[in-house]
C-alpha positions in Angstrom: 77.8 157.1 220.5 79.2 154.0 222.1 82.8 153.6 223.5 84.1 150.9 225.5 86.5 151.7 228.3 90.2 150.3 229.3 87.8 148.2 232.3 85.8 146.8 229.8 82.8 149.2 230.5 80.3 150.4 227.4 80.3 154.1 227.6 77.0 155.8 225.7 76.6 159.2 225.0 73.5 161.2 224.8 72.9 162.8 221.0 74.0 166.1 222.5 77.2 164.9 224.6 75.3 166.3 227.6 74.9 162.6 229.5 76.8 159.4 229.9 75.6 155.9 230.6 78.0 153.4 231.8 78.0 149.5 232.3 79.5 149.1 236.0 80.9 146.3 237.8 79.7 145.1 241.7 82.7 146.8 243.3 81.9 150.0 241.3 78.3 150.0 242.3 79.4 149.3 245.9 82.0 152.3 245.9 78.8 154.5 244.5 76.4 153.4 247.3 79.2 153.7 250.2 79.8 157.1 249.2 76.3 158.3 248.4 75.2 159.9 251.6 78.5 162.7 251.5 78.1 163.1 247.7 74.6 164.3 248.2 75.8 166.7 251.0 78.7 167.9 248.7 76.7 168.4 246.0 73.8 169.8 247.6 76.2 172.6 248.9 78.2 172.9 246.2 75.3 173.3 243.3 78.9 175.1 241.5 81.4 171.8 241.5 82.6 170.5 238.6 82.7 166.7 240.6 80.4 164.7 238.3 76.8 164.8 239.3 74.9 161.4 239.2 71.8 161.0 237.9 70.6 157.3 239.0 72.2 153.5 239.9 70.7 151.0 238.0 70.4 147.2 238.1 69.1 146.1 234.5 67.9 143.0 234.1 67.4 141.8 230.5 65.7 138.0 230.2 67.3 136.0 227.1 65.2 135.2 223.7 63.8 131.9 225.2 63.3 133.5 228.8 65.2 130.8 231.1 68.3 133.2 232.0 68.5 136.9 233.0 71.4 139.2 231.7 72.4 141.4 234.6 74.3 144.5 234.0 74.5 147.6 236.8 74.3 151.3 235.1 75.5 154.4 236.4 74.1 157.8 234.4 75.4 160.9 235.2 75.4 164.6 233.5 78.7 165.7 232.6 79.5 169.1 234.3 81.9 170.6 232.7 82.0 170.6 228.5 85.4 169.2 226.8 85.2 168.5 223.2 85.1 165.0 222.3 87.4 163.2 220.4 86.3 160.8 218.2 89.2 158.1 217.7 
């Protein structure tokens, strides 16, 4: 399933609602990597928490059909933690 967000961000669901992929923008991604090193502590200590866990950062880079431009788009994946039923709209 594919959602976009209020920022503008595409949202994709895995099949079984289990995982998330979003489109991200630079400040987004920087916010991610400035936090990083505490989230992995948190996290690592706190295998409980419902804070979402991350799964990976991405920089996607997808050439165009005649190959002279690249499409740039940053991806953040992460496993949701705790289940709410989805509502489809």
């Amino acid at each position: 399933m594919v959602s976009e967000g209020k920022s503008g961000s595409l949202f994709y669901w895995s099949h079984d609602g289990r995982y998330v992929v979003k489109t991200i923008a630079a400040d987004e991604r920087g916010a991610l990597k400035d936090m990083l090193h505490a989230y992995k502590g948190y996290v690592s200590s706190h295998p409980n928490t419902l804070i979402t866990k991350y799964l990976g950062l991405f920089d996607l880079r997808v050439p165009n059909t005649k190959g002279h431009s690249v499409s740039r788009h940053d991806i953040a994946c992460w496993r949701l933690s705790c289940i709410l039923p989805r509502v489809t709209v």
